[in-house]
BAVODREN-801614 format. One record per residue (C-alpha): x, y, z; residue number from 1. Coordinates in nm, 2 decimals, decimal comma, padded with zeros to 4 digits. Layout:
BEGIN
R       x       y       z  nuba
R       X       Y       Z   NUM
...
***
This chain:
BEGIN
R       x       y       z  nuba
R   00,00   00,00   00,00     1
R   00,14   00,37  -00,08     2
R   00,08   00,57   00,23     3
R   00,14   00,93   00,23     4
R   00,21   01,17   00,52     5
R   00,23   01,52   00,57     6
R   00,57   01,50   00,76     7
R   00,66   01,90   00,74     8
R   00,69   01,83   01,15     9
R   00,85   01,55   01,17    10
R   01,15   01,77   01,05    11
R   01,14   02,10   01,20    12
R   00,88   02,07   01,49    13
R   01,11   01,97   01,82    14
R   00,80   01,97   02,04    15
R   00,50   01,73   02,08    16
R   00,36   01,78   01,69    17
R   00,70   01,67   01,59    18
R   00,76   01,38   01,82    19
R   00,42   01,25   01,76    20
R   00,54   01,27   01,35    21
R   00,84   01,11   01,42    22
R   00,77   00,84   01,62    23
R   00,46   00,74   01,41    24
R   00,61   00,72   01,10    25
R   00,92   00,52   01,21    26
R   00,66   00,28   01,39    27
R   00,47   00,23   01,08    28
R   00,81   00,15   00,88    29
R   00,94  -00,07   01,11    30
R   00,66  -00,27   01,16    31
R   00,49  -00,29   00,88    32
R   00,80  -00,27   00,61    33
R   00,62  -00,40   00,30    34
R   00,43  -00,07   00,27    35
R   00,55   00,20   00,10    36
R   00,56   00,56   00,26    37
R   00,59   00,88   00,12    38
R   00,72   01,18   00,33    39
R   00,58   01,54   00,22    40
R   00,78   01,80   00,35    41
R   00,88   02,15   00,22    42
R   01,20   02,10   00,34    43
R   01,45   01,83   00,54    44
R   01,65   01,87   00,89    45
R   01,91   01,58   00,91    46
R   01,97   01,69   01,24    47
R   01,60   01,66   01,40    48
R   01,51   01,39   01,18    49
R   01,67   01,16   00,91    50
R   01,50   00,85   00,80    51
R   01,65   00,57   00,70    52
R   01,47   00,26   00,61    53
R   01,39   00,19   00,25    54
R   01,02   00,20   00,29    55
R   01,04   00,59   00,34    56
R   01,10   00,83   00,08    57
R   01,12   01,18   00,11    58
R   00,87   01,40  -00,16    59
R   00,99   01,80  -00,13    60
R   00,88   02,05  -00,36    61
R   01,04   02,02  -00,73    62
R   00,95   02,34  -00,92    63
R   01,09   02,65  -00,83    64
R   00,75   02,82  -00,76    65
R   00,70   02,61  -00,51    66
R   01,01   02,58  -00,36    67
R   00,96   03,00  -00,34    68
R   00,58   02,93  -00,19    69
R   00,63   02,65   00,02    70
R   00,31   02,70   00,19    71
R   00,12   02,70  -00,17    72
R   00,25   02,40  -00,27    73
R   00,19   02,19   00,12    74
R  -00,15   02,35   00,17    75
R  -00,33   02,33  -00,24    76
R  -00,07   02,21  -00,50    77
R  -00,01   01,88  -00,29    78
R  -00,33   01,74  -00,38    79
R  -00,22   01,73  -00,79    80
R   00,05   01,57  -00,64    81
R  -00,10   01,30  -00,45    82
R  -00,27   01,13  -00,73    83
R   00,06   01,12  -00,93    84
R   00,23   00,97  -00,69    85
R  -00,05   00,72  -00,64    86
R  -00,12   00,77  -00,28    87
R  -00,40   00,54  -00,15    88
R  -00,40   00,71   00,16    89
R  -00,32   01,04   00,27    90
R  -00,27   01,09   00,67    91
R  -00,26   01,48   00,81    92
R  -00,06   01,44   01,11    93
R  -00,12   01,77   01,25    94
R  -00,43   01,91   01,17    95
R  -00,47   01,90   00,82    96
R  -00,50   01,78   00,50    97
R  -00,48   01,99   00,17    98
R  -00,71   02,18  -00,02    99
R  -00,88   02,06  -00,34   100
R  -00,84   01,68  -00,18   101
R  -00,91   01,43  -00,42   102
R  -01,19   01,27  -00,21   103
R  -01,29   01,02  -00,45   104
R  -00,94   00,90  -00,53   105
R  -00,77   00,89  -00,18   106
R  -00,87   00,77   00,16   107
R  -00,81   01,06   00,42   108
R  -00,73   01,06   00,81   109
R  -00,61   01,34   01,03   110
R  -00,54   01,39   01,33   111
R  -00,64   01,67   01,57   112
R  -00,42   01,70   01,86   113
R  -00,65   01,98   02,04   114
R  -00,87   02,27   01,92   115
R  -00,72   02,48   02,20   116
R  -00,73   02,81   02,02   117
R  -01,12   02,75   02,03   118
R  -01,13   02,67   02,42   119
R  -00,87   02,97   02,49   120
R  -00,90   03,18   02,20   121
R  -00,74   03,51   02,45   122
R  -00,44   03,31   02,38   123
R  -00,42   03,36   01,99   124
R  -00,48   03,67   01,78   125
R  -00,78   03,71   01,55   126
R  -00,57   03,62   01,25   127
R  -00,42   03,29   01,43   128
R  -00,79   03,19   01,53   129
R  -00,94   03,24   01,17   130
R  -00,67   03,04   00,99   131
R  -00,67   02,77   01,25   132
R  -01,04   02,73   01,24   133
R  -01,03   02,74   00,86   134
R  -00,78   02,50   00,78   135
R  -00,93   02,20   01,05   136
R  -01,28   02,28   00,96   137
R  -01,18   02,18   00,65   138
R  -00,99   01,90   00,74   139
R  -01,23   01,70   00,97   140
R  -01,53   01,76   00,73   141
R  -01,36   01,65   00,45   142
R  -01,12   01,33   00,60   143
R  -01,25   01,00   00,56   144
R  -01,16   00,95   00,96   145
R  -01,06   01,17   01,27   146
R  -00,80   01,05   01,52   147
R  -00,85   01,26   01,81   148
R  -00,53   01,22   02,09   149
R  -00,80   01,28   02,38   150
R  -01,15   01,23   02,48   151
R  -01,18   01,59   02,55   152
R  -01,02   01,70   02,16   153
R  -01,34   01,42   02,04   154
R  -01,56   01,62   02,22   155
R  -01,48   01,97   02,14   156
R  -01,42   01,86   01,75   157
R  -01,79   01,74   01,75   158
R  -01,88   02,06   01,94   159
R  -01,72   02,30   01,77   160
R  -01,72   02,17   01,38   161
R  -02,09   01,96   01,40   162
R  -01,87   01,61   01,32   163
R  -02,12   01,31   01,39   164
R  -01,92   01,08   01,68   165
R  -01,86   00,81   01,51   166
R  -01,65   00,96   01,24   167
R  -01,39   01,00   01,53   168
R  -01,16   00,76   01,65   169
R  -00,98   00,86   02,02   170
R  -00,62   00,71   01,97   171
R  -00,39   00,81   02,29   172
R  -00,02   00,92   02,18   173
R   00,24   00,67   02,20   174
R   00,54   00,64   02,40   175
R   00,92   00,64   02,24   176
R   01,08   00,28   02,31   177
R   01,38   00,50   02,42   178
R   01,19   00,57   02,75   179
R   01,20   00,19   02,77   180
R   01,56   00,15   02,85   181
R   01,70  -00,01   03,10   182
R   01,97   00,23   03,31   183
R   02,17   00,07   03,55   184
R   02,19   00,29   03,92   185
R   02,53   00,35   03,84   186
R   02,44   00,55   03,57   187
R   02,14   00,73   03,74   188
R   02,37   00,85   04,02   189
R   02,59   00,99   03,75   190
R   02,32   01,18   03,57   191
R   02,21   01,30   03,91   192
R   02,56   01,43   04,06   193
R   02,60   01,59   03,70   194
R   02,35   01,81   03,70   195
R   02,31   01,85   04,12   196
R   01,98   01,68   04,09   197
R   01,77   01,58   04,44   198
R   01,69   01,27   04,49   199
R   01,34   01,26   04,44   200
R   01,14   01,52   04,22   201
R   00,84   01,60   04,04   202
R   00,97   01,67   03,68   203
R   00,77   01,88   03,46   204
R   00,90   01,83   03,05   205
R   00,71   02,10   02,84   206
R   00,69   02,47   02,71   207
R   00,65   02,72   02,95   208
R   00,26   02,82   02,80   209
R   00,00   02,90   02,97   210
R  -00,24   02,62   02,83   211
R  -00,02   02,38   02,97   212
R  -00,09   02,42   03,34   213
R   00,21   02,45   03,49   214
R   00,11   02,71   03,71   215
R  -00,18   02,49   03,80   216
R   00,06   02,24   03,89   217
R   00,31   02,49   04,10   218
R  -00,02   02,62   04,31   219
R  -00,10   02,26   04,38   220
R   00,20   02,19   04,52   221
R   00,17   02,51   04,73   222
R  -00,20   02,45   04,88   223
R  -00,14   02,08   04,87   224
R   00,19   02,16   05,15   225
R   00,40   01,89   04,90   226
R   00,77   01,94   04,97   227
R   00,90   01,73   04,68   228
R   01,13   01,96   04,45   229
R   00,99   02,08   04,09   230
R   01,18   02,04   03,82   231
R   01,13   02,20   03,49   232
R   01,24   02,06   03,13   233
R   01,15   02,35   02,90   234
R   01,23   02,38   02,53   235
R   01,25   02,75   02,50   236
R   01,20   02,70   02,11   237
R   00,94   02,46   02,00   238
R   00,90   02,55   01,70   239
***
């Protein structure tokens, strides 16, 4: 089968879109080899990301004019593109598919990771809210199916965009096998004297943002009297 993906994340998102890009993608290709995927990006970062089994290839723009207007050629010109490249299925993995989608051609899913600048829209300007709204409006009416990464994102997608229920399907986020390895105490008490860590602590690994609680989580520990040291894990640039 010839899967396609819109991986512009997987290369230059270092944050949760990005991880969730990566690690999907390199799950599908390891397990299931004998398909064949096809990475759409506008552009490659060897450094974040740099595939390397044979079932991947990596599809950038070609012509000039769309190498000049990336953003023309991910968000309209990539459906053209699609059918020549024989795609039977076309997975958005953050949010959106392309204009002009060749419904009748190509199978569709995308997945919505949250429609926060709906629940919080003081957080995002009135431009950032329109174009959000427009481009996964669009998306989940016109996908074949809906992954939502929560109950709550299921919810406020058939809230917000009138989607019938059952056209969404709640799939929880993975978890990298490298947070399955084995580390010997040895090597934790190195870590730990490295960086002048305590020996217990609650360990926050985020953005500092305001949608993602952590003050919640620093009055908690205030009102809740919990003297077990917080430490943060920020990437100051997400993007």
């Amino acid at each position: 089968m010839r899967i396609g993906f819109d991986a512009k994340r997987a290369f230059f998102n270092k944050s949760g879109l990005g991880s969730y890009s990566r690690n999907l993608i390199q799950g599908l290709a390891d397990k299931y080899p004998e398909n064949e995927y096809f990475l759409y990006t506008p552009g490659i970062n060897p450094y974040l990301f740099e595939p390397v089994q044979d079932c991947l290839t990596i599809k950038k723009p070609e012509l000039l004019f769309h190498r000049m207007l990336r953003f023309y050629w991910r968000s309209h010109y990539l459906s053209h593109q699609l059918i020549r490249d024989r795609i039977e299925i076309f997975h958005g993995l953050s949010h959106e598919i392309p204009y002009h989608f060749p419904k009748k051609q190509i199978k569709s899913v995308v997945t919505i990771h949250d429609l926060i600048f709906l629940r919080l829209p003081h957080l995002y300007s009135h431009y950032e809210r329109s174009a959000y709204e427009r481009k996964y409006r669009y998306s989940c009416l016109t996908s074949d199916r809906i992954i939502a990464v929560s109950k709550q994102t299921a919810n406020d997608i058939a809230e917000f965009f009138l989607i019938p229920p059952d056209k969404i399907d709640v799939v929880y986020q993975g978890c990298n096998p490298d947070f399955n390895t084995d580390v010997s105490l040895v090597e934790k008490e190195i870590l730990r004297m490295k960086y002048l860590l305590p020996k217990s602590f609650i360990l926050y690994v985020g953005t500092i943002e305001e949608r993602k609680n952590l003050l919640t989580l620093i009055k908690a520990l205030h009102y809740g009297k919990i003297d077990i040291p917080l430490l943060l894990l920020v990437n100051l640039h997400p993007i």
